[in-house]
N, C-alpha and C positions, 0 to 999 in steps of 0.2 A: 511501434506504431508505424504506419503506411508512409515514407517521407512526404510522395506526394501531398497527403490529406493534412500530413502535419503541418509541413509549408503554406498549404492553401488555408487554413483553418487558422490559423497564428500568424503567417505574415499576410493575410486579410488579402488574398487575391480575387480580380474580379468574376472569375472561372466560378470563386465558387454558387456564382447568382443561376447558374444551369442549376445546381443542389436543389436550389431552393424549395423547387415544388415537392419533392420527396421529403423535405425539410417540414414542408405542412403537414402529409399527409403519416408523418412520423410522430409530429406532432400531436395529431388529432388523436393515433393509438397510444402516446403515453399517458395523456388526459383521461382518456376514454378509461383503462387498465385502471387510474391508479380510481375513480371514482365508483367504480365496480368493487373493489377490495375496500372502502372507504364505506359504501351502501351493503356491504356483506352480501353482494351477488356474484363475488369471487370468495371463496373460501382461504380465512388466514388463520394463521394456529398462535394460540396463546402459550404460553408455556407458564411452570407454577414459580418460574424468575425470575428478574427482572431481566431486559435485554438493551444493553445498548447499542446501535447503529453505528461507525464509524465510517464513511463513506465518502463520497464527490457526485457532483450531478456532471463533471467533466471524463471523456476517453481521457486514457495517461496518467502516467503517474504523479501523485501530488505529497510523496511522503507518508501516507497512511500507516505504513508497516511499524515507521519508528515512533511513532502516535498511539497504537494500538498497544506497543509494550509500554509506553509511559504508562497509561490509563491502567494496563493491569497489573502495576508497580503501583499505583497509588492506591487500587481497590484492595489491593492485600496489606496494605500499609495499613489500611482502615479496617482489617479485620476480617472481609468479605474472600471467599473462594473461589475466583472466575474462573470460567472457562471461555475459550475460543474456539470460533467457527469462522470459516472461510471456504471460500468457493473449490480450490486447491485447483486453482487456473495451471493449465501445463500439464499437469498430473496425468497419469494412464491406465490409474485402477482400475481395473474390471469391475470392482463392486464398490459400492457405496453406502453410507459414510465410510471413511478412513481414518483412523486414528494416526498421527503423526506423532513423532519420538522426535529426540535432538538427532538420531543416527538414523532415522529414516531418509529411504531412499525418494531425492526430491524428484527423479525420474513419475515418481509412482502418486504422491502427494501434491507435488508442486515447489515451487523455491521458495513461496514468500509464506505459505505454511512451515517449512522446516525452521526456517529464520525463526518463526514465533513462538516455538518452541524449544528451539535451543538458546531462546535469549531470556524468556519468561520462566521457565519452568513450570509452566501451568499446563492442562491437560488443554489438548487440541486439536481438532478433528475437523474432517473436511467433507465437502459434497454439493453435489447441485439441491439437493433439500436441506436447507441450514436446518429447518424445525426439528429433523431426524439427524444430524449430527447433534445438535444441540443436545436432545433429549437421549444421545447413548454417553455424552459425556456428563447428565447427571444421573441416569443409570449406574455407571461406572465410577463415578469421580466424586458426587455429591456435590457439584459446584451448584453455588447459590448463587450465580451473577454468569452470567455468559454477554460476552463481548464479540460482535460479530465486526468481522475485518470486509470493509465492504459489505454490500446489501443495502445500499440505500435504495437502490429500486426494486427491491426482492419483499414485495409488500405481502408476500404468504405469509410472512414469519413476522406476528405484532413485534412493536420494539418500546420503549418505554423513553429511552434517551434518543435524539438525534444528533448528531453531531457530525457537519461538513468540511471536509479540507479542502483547502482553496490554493492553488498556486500564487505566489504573490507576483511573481514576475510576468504569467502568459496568464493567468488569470480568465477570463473566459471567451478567449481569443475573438472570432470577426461576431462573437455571439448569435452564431444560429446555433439552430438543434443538427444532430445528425439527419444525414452527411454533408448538409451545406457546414456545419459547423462540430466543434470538437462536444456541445453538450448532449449530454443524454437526458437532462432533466430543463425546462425554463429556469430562467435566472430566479425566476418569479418565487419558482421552490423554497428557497432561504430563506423565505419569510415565515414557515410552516416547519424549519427545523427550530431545537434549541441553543447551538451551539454551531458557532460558524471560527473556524481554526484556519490561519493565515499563516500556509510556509516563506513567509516572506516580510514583506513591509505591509503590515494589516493597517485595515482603515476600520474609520471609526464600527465600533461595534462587531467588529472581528478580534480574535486572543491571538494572539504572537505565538508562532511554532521557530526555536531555534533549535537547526540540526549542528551538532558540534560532532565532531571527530577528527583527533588529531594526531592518531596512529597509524600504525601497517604491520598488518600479524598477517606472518607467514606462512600458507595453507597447511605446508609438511610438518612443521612443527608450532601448534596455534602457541604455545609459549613464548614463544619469538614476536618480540611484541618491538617495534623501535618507532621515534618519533617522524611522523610524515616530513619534518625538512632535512631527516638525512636523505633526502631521496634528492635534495638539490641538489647535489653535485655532481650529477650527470643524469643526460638526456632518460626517457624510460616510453614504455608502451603504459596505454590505459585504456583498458578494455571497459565497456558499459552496455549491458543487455537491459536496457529501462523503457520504462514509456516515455520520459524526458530526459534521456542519458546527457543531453548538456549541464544540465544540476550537479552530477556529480565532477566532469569535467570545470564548471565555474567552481566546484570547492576545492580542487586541487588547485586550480588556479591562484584561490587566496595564498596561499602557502609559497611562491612564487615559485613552483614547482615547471617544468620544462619536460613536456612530454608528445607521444606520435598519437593521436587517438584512433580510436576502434570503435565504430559504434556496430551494435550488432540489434536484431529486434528484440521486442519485450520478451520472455521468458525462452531466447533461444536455450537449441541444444548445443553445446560444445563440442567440438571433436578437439582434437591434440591439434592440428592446422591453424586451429585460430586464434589460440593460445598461446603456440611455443615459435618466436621467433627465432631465425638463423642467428641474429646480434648479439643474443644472448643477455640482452638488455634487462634489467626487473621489469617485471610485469604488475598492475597495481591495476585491482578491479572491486565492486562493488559486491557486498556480501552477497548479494542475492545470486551475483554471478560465481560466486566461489564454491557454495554448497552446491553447483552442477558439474566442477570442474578439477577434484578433490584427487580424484583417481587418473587426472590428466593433465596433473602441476608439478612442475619440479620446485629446484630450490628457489627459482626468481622469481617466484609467483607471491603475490600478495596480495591480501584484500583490505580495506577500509572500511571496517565497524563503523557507524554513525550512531547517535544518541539522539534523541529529541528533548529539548529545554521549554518545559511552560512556564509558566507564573502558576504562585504561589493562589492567585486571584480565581484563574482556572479550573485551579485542582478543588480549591473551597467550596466554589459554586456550582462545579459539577456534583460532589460529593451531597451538596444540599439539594439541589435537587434531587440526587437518586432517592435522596431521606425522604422528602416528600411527595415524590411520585407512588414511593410503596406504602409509607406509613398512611397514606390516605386506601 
């Protein structure tokens, strides 16, 4: 994300009141879009399985990625055979959809597609037309459930479940729309989803997302697995290519961990320069940034798997609703 926009957008600058009026008139075309697709004078595709949405109405990152593999841990847990669709932001295929593998190249895919498939083991495919990924992964795959990473505003593609992630900390910053502000969607929206997921300190009628990870597996060798406070005992580099790269820096932090930060943009490309310093210090970065960075790490390169922690409360009542969203 743009620092500038970040800054203005989260630390509530008054610059950002010039925005404003493109702030309406951004407005007026999400409104407008989403009631067109709502009145069927925008054409959306149903598909013959059920779809859940996993998304944000905010730019940035809000933790989606480790969200998306919970949910497709718990659908398989229950029996069901998902699949996943995602935009495959970054990505530079020539054709579309894309099928992604755990050993796909995330040049070609994207990074936060590779992650979802090397952590889920589900089939997974990408494209600016979810409906025709979707539909070659049950071609393909016979998945009875497809799970779309993001698309909360991608209203071609009906959806069955909704479900928002919220940052707990920046949350929905000076609250305008784009570009006075970081949403893409009115606050107002969350009233119209099912399921509002809080990476942070949730309020009432938001579920608790807790991200745990308290490793560092080392690129060259992913075996090499050691606990994140041997990293205490001397200073290190942390590199984060995020849309809120300080989340991962405040989780190193827990850990009383002592490090030089790096912040680079959302789905940068790596070269060896940004990566391999002179000090020869370990380097400790965020999976999404590892899967780009695999063929240009040595041995002090590390990354930091993360987990997503729901309740028990979440999983139940998602599960029941999906029961009776179809069985009706």
């Amino acid at each position: 994300m743009n620092r500038f926009f970040d800054s203005m957008w989260y630390g509530r600058r008054p610059i950002a009141l010039f925005f404003v009026p493109l702030a309406w008139v951004f407005g007026m075309l999400v409104r407008l879009r989403r009631v067109l697709y709502r009145r069927g004078w925008l054409a959306a595709t149903r598909l013959s399985v059920p779809v859940i949405v996993v998304g944000n109405i905010t730019v940035g990152g809000t933790g989606k990625t480790p969200l998306v593999i919970w949910i497709a841990e718990l659908l398989k847990s229950a029996g069901y055979s998902p699949g996943i669709i995602s935009r495959g932001y970054g990505g530079e295929a020539s054709n579309w959809p894309q099928q992604v593998r755990a050993d796909s190249d995330s040049r070609v895919v994207g990074d936060e597609a590779k992650i979802l498939a090397r952590r889920t083991g589900c089939p997974v495919a990408v494209g600016p037309n979810r409906a025709q990924s979707a539909q070659a992964l049950m071609d393909h795959y016979h998945c009875n459930i497809i799970i779309s990473d993001d698309g909360l505003q991608h209203y071609a593609l009906q959806r069955d479940i909704e479900i928002v992630l919220v940052d707990g900390e920046r949350r929905y910053g000076n609250r305008y729309l784009l570009p006075a502000g970081p949403l893409r969607e009115p606050v107002e929206r969350l009233k119209t989803v099912d399921f509002i997921v809080c990476n942070g300190l949730a309020n009432t009628g938001e579920h608790p997302l807790k991200i745990e990870g308290n490793e560092a597996v080392r690129l060259l060798a992913e075996s090499d697995e050691v606990e994140l406070n041997s990293f205490a005992a001397q200073p290190f580099h942390a590199v984060a290519g995020l849309g809120n790269p300080s989340r991962f820096f405040s989780h190193l932090k827990k850990f009383g961990l002592t490090f030089e930060q790096h912040v680079f943009p959302d789905h940068y490309a790596y070269t060896e320069k940004d990566i391999n310093f002179a000090d020869q210090k370990p380097v400790l970065m965020t999976e999404k940034d590892a899967v780009k960075c695999t063929l240009i790490a040595e041995q002090n390169h590390w990354y930091v798997p993360v987990r997503a922690q729901m309740t028990e409360t979440f999983g139940l009542s998602l599960l029941s609703l999906l029961k009776e969203r179809t069985d009706g």
